[in-house]
N, C-alpha and C positions, 0 to 999 in steps of 0.2 A: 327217656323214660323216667316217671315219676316214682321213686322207691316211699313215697307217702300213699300211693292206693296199692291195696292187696290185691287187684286185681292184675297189677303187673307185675307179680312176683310168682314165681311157680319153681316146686322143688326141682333141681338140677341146672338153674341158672346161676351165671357168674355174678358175683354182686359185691361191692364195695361198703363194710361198715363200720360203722363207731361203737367201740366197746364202753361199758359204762364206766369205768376209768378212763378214758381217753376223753372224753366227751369234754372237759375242758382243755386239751390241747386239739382237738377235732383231728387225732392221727388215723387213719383207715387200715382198717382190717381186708385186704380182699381173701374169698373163699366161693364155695359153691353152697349154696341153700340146700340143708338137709328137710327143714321143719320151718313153718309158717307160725307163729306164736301167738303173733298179735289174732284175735276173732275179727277186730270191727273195722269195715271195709276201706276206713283212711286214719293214719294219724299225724299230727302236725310234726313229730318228731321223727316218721319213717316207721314203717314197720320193723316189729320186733322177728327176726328170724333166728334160727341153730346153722353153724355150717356144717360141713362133714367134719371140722376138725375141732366137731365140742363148741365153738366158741358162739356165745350169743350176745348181739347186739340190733343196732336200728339201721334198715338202708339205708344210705347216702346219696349211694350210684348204681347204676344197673348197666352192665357190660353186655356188650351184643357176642 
């Protein structure tokens, strides 16, 4: 799964991300999608989501 279109992103999935501090050592955050942030239907960086635990960053991965 592509975590760059919003279309495969839906609140309550597992998802692996990059926090804007990390984003140069590229370390992953995994969590569950509270909030969808980004509006526009793709970004070359991953969409912006909230997880449930506060934290926001860009998908990376998307866990089944």
């Amino acid at each position: 799964m592509d975590g760059t279109k919003r279309v495969n992103i839906k609140s309550g999935i597992r998802v692996a991300i990059v926090l804007k501090q990390d984003q140069q050592s590229g370390l992953l955050t995994e969590g569950i999608v509270r909030d969808i942030l980004t509006k526009s239907p793709n970004h070359p960086h991953g969409i912006k989501v909230r997880l449930m635990s506060g934290e926001v960053g860009r998908v990376k991965e998307i866990h089944p």
